[in-house]
C-alpha positions as a Markdown table, in Angstrom:
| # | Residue | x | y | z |
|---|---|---|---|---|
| 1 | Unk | -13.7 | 11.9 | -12.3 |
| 2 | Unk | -11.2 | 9.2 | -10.9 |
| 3 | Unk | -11.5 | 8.0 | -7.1 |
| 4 | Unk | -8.3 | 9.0 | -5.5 |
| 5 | Unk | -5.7 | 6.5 | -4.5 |
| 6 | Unk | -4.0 | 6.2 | -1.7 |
| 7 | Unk | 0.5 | 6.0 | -2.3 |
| 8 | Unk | 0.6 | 4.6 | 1.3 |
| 9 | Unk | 0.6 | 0.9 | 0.2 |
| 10 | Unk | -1.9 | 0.2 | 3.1 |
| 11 | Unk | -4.8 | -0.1 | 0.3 |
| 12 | Unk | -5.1 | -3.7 | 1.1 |
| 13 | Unk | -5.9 | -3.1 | 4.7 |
| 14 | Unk | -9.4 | -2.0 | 3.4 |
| 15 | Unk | -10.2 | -5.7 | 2.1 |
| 16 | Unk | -8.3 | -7.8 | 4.7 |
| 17 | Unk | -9.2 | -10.5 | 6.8 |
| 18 | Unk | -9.7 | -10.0 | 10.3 |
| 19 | Unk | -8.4 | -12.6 | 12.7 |
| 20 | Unk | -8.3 | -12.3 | 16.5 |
| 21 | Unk | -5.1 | -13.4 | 19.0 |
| 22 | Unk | -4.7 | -14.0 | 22.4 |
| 23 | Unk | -1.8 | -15.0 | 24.4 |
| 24 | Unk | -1.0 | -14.5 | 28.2 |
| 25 | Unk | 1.8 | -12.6 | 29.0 |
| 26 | Unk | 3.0 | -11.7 | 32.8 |
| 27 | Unk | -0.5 | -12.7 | 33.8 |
| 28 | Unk | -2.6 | -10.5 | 31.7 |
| 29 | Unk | -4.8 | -11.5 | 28.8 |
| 30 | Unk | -3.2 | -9.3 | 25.8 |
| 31 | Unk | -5.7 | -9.2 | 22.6 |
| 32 | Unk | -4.8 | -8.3 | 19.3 |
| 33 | Unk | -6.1 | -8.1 | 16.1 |
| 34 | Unk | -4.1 | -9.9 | 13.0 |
| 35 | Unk | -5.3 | -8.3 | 9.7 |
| 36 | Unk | -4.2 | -10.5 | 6.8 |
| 37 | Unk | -3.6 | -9.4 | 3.1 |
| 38 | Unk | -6.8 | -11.8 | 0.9 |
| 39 | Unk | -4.5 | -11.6 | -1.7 |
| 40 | Unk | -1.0 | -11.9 | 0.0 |
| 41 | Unk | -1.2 | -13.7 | 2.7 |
| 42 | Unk | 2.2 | -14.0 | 3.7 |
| 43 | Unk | 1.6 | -9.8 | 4.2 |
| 44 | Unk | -0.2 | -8.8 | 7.7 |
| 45 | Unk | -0.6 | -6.6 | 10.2 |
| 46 | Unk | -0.4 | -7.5 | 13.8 |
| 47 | Unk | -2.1 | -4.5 | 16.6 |
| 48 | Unk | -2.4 | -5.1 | 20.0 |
| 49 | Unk | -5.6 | -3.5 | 21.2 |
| 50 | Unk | -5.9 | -4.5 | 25.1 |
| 51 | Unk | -4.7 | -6.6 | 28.0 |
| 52 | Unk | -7.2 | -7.8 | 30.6 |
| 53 | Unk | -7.4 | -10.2 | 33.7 |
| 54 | Unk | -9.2 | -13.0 | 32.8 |
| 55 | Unk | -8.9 | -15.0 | 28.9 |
| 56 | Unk | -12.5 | -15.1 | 29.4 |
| 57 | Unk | -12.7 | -11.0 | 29.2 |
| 58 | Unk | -10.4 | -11.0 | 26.5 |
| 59 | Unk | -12.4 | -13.5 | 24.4 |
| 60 | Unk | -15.0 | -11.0 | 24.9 |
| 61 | Unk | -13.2 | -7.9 | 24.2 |
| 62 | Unk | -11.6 | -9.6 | 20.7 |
| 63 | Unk | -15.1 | -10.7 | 20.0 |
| 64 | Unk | -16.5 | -7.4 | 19.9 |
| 65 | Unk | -13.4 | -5.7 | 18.3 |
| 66 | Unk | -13.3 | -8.6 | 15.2 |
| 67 | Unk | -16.8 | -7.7 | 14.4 |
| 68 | Unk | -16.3 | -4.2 | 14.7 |
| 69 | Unk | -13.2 | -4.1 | 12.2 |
| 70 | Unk | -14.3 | -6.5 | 9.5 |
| 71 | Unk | -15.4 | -5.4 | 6.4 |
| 72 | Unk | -17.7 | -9.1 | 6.5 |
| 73 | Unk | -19.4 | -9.4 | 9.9 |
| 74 | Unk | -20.6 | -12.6 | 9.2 |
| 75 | Unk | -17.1 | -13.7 | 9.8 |
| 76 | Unk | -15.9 | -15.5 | 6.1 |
| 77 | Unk | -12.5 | -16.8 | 6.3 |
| 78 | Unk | -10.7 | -16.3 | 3.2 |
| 79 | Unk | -7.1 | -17.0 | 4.3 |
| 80 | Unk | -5.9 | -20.6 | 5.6 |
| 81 | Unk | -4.2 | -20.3 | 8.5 |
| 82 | Unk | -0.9 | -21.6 | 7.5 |
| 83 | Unk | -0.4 | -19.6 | 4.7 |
| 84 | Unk | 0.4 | -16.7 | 7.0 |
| 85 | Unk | 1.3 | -18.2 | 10.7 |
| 86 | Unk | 3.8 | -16.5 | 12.1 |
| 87 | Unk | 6.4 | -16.8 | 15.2 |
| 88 | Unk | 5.4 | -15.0 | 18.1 |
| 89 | Unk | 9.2 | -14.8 | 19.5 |
């Protein structure tokens, strides 16, 4: 018997990287969490999770959220930065 495969296309979600962002908008801390294709990186996924007062509460709250969403809790990266840096306008 064969595993079943998923025709969604979002199979490489399960083996993503899990990156954190943070950026202040209208006063408030908004967190989300980028998960980037290993073997694509140019193909990600960007979901905002939260907004909160203070950066230092949103470091926090992205801390705990990374860890909780990575396949790897030791925190390996596997994709360079630039390979998948995208425009936030």
């Amino acid at each position: 018997m064969s595993a079943k495969r998923s025709d969604s296309g979002d199979d490489w979600l399960l083996n993503a990287e899990v990156r954190t962002r943070i950026v202040e908008e209208k006063g408030r801390w908004v967190v989300s969490l980028v998960f980037v294709d290993t073997e694509n990186p140019k193909r990600f996924l960007i979901n905002e999770i939260g907004d909160y007062r203070s950066k230092q509460l949103a470091e926090i709250y992205a801390r705990n959220m990374k860890q909780t969403a990575e396949k790897d809790p030791r925190g390996t990266q596997k994709v360079k930065k630039r390979d998948y840096d995208s425009n936030n306008n």
